[in-house]
N, C-alpha and C positions, 0 to 999 in steps of 0.2 A: 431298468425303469426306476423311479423314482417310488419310495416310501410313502406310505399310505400320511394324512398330516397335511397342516397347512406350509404352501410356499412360495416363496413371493420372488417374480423376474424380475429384472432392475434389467434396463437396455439405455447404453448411450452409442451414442453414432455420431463421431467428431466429422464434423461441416468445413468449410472452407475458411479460414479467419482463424483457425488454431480454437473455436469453441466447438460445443456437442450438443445434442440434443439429446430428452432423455423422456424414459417413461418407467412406469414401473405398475405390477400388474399381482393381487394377492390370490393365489386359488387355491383349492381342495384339493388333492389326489386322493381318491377312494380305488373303487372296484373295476367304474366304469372310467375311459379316456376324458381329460379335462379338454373344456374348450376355453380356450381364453381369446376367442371371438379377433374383432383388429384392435391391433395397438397400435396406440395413434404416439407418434412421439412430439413431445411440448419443446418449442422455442428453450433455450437456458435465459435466466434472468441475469441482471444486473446488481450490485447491490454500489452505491456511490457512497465515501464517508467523509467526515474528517472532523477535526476537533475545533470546538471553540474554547476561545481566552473568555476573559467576565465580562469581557467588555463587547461581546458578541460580534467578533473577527475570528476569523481562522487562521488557526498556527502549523506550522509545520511539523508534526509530529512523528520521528521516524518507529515509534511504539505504536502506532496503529495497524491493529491487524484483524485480519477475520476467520473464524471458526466456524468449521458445520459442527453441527450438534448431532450425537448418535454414534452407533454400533461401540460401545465402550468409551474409547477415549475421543474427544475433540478433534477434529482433521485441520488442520492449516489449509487455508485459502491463499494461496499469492494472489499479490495485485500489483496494479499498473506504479509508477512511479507516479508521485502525488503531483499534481499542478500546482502554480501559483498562490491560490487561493487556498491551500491544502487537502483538497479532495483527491481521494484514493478510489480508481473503480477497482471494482473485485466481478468478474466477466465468468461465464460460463456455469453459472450456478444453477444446480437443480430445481426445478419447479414443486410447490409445498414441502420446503422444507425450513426446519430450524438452523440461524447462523448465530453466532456470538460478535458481534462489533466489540473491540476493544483495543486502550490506548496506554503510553506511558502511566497514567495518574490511575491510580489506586481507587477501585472502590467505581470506575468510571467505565459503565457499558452498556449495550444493549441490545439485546433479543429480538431477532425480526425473524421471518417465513416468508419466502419469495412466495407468489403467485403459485395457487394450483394449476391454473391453466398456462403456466409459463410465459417465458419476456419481459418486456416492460422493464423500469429500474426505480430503485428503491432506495429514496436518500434519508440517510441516517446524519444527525449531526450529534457530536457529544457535547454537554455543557461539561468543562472541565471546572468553572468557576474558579479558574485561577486566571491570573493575567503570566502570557509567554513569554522568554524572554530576549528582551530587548536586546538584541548583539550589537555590537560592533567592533566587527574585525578587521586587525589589519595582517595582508598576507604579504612574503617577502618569499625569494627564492633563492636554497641554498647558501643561505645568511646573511642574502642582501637586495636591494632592490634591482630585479628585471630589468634588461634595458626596454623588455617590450611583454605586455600581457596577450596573450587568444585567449582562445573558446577556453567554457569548462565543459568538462568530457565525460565527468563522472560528480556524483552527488545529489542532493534536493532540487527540486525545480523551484525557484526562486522566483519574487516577484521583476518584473525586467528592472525594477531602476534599484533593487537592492544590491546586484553588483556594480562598481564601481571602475573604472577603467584604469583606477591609480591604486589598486589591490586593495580596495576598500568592501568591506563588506556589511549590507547596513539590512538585518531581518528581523521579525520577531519570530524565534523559535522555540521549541517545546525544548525541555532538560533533556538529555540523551547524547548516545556517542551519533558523530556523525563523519564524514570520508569527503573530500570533498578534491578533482581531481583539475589541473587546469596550463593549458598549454602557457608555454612562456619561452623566452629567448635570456635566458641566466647571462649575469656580466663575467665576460669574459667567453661566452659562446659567441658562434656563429650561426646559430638556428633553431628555429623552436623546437623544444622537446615538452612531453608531457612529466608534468610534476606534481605531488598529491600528499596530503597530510590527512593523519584521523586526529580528531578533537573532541575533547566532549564539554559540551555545554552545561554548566552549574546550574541546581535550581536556588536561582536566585533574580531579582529585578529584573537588573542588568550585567552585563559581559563584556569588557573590552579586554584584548587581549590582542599579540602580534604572536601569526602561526607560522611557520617556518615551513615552505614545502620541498620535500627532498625529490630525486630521481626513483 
């Protein structure tokens, strides 16, 4: 049996969709048997985020990330790959509870509690007050130009017209390392392979630079 004291169930029951449902329940144990009557379990919340430049657009920020708050140290949240616009969802979050929203830029975050009754989603934007930066890159493969560019397969979600079909690359992004992966047909092949470079973006204005993507 358990020790006379207070003590608290936490129950999650993962649903179809890869999320869970959760509830959590504090009681007594004394002398006599606890009832802890029905536990009803709450929907998981949402939490949507991303950052804004000064100029009140969203940047791509690969430093954006989410914390639950509690039991000592901060829990890491994964979330989805950022869209276009830069928002990040963060999926299957406990109902009342504390998260920590934060980004590349220093000093820059904030504190939300999903819903006690669970669900619902919860948009957080960060004012960075800085302006992102302005890239423009140019990509080549294997130290020269492709006879032919595909898909990219790995990297930011981009806005549609920021890639370019002549390996131009034109976004405004936050400072940070970033990976960016993208099929091509290299001179002197006969077929598309996938080909990828990491880079990292300066904090500064602007960025023009030529990245070189290896096999």
């Amino acid at each position: 049996g358990l020790a006379p004291g207070t003590w608290r169930l936490r129950v999650r029951v993962q649903q179809p969709g890869g999320v869970a449902a959760h509830a959590e329940r504090e009681f007594e144990v004394g002398e006599d048997p606890a009832d802890l009557g029905t536990i009803v379990l709450e929907a998981p919340g949402t939490i949507r985020a991303r950052v804004l430049g000064a100029d009140g657009t969203g940047i791509l920020d690969p430093g954006l990330r989410l914390r639950r708050i509690g039991g000592g140290e901060d829990e890491a949240v994964p979330g989805e790959e950022p869209d276009p616009e830069g928002w990040v969802e963060f999926r299957g979050l406990e109902p009342g509870t504390a998260y920590r929203v934060l980004c590349s830029f220093e000093g820059v975050e904030e504190t939300v509690r999903t819903p006690v009754s669970g669900g619902g989603t919860l948009r957080v934007e960060l004012l960075s007050g800085v302006r992102g930066v302005r890239c423009r890159l140019r990509f080549t493969v294997m130290g020269g130009e492709p006879v032919k560019w595909g898909a990219i397969f790995e990297g930011p979600t981009l806005d549609p017209q920021a890639w370019k079909k002549d390996g131009m690359l034109e976004q405004e992004m936050a400072p940070g390392e970033y990976m960016l992966g993208i099929l091509a047909q290299a001179a002197g092949s006969e077929r598309m392979q996938r080909y990828a470079a990491k880079f990292t973006v300066p904090d500064q204005p602007s960025f023009d630079a030529t990245i070189d993507l290896k096999e």
